[in-house]
C-alpha positions in Angstrom: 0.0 0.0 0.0 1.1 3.4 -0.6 -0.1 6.3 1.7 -2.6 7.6 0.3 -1.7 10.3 -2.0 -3.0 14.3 -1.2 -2.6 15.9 -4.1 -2.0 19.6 -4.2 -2.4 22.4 -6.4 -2.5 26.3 -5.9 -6.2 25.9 -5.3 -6.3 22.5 -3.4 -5.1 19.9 -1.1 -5.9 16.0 -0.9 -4.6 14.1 2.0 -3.7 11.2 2.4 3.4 -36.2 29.0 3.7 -39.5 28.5 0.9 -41.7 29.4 -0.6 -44.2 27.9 1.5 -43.7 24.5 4.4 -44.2 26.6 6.2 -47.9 26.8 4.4 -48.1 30.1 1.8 -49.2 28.0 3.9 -52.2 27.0 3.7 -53.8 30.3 1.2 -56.7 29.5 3.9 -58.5 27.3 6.7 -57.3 29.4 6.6 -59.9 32.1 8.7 -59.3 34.7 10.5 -56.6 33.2 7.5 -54.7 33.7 9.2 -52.7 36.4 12.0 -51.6 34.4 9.8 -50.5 31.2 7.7 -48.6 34.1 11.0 -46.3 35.5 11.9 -46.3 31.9 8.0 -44.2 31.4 8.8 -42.2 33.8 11.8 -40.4 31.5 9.6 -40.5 29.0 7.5 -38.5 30.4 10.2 -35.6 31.2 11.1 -36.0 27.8 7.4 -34.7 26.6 7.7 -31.7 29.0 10.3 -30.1 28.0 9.1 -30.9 24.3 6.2 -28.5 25.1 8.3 -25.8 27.0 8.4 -22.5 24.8 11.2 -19.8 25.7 10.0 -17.2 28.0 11.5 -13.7 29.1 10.3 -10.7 30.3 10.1 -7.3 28.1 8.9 -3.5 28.6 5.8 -2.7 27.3 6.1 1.0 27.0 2.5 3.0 25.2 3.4 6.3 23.6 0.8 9.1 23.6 1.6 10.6 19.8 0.7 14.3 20.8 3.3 16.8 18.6 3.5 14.1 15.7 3.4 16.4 12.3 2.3 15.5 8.8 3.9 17.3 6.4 2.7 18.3 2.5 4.7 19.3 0.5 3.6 20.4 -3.4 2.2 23.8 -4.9 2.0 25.1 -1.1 3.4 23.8 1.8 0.7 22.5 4.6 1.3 20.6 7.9 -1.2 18.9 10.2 -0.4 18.4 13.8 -1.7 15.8 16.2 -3.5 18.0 19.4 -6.6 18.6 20.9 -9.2 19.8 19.5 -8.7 16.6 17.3 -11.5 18.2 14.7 -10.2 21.4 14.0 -9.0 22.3 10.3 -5.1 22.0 10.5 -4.8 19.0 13.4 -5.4 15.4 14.0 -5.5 12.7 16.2 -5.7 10.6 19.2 -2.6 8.4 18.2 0.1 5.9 20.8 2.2 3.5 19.9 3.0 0.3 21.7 7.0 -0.8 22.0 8.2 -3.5 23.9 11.5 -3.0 25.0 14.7 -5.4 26.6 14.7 -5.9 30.3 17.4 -6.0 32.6 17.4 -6.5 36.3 13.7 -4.8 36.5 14.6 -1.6 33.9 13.8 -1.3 30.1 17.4 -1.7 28.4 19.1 -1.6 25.3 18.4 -4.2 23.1 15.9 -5.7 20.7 12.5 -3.7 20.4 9.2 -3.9 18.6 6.6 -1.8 17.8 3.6 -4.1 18.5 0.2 -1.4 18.1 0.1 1.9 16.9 -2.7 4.1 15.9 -3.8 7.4 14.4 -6.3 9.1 13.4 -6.2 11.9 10.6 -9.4 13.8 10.4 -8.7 17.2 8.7 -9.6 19.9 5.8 -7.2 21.0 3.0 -7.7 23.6 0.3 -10.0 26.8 -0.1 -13.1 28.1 -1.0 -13.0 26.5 -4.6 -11.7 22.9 -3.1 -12.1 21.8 0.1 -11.0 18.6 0.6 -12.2 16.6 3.8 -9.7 13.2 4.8 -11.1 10.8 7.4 -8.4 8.3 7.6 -7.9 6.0 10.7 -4.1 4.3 10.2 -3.6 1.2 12.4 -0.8 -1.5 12.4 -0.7 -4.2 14.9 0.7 -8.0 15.8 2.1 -10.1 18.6 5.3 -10.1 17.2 6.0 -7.1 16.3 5.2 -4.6 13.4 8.4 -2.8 13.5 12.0 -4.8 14.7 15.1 -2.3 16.2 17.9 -2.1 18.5 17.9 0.4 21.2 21.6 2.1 21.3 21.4 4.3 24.3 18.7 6.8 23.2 19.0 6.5 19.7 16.2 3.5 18.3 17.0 2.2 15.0 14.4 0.2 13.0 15.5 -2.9 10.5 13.8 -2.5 8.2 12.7 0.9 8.2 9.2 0.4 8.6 6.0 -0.9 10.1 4.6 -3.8 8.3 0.8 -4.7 7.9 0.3 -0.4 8.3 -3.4 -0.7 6.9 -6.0 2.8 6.6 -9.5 2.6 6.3 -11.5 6.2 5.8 -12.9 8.0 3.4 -11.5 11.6 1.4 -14.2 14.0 0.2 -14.3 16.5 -1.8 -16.3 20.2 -1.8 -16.0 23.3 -4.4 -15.9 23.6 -8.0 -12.2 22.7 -8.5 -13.3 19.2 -7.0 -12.0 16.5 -9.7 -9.0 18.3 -10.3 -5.5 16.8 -9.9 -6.7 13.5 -9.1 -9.1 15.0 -5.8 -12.6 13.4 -6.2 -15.2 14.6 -7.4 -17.5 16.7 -5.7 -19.6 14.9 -3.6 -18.4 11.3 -4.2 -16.4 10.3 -1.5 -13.0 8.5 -2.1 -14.0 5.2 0.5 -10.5 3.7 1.4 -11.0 -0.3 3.1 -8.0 -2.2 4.5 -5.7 -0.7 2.3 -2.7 -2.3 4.2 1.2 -2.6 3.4 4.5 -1.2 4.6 4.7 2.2 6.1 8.2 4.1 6.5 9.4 5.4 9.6 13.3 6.2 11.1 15.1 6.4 13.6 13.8 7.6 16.9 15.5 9.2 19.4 14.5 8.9 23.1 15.2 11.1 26.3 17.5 9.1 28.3 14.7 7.6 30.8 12.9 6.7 27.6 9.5 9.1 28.7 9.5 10.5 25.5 10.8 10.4 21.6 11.2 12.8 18.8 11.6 11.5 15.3 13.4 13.9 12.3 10.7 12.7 10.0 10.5 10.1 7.3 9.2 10.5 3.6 6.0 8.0 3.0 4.5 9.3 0.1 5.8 10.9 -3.4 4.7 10.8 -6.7 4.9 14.0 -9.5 2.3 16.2 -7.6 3.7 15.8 -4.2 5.7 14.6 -1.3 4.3 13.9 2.6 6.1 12.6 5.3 5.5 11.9 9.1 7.3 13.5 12.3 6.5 11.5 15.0 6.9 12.5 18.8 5.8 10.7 21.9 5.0 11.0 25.5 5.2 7.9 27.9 1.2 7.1 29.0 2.1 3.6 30.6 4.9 1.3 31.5 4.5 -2.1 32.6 6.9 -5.1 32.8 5.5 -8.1 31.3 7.6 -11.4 32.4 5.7 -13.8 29.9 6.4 -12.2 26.4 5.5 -14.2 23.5 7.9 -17.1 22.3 8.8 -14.6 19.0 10.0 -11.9 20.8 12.3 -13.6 22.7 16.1 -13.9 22.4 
């Protein structure tokens, strides 16, 4: 999936064990070795267990409110829609967080592997003027247990591998008002643009945390270009929760 595109002219916007299988069973036609064969069962049964053991540690779960995360357009005229309260005014967006778990060691989040495992955003803004006024109604969400984004906290700096969230999906609608609607690629006036589970990778970079990790800033990362324009995303997040969770799943584990 690419983002989807807001295209931009001087006169509008569009944005974007064991038991009975055992050889205990055997012990009818074992005779007097029936003994034996029943201490032999008994490793057997050990043998299942730790079959069905599954690596276990323990990892940060760290939630990220997204207030100060910018969206940038650049094309014709420049425009930028910021994530704060009032979510429904012209020029902002939002709520967003972002889930990461992070390394533990001896009881505190650490450097190491980490994984963005939820994030999302809402993006419900107007672009254009009184000949175009385009309305986007987007609602970007990625999520999974093992992770939607893989790094390697360095100190304070967080560098993903690959450089971006997989499985990023939007679902929303863009609409179109004025005269000019139609234009550029913008819909047509009235007939709203519906966008369902349009999912696929998302860029971001690398984020860099305050050293207690309560917060990140992010120099912004390109996800969207094509002839009429280019958008990228700023994130920026505030720690909401923290919470140590000793049973992380099997994939997330060293």
């Amino acid at each position: 999936m690419r983002c989807l595109p807001i295209f931009l002219t001087s006169a509008l916007f569009l944005g974007c064990g064991g038991g009975d299988d055992s050889p205990a069973g055997d012990s009818d036609v074992s005779g007097d070795d029936d003994d034996s064969v029943g201490d032999d069962d008994d490793s057997v049964g050990d043998d299942d267990d730790d079959d069905t053991d599954l690596p276990t540690c323990s990892t940060w779960v760290n939630t990220y409110d997204l207030t100060g995360t910018r969206y940038f357009i650049d094309a014709v005229l420049d425009f930028a829609v910021t994530l704060e309260e009032p979510y429904d005014a012209d020029a902002t967006m939002g709520p967003g967080t972002m889930t990461i778990r992070f390394a533990d060691n001896a009881g505190a989040a650490a450097d190491g592997p980490a994984h963005i495992v939820d994030y999302s955003l809402s993006q419900d803004y107007l672009t254009g003027n009184a000949q175009a006024i385009v309305h986007t109604e987007l609602e970007n969400t990625a999520a999974g247990e093992c992770g939607v984004g893989t790094g390697a906290l360095l100190g304070t700096e967080l560098t993903w591998t690959p450089e971006v969230m997989t499985d990023h999906c939007q679902n929303g609608q863009v609409s179109c008002v004025g005269i000019f609607c139609g234009a550029g690629g913008s819909p047509e006036e009235n007939v709203p643009v519906v966008v369902t589970n349009e999912c696929d990778d998302y860029a971001i970079g690398t984020f860099t945390f305050a050293a207690d990790l309560s917060s990140f800033t992010h120099e912004g990362t390109v996800v969207y270009q094509d002839d009429w324009e280019t958008s990228a995303m700023q994130y920026a997040g505030t720690l909401v929760s923290s919470e140590l969770d000793p049973n992380t799943p099997a994939c997330l584990c060293p």
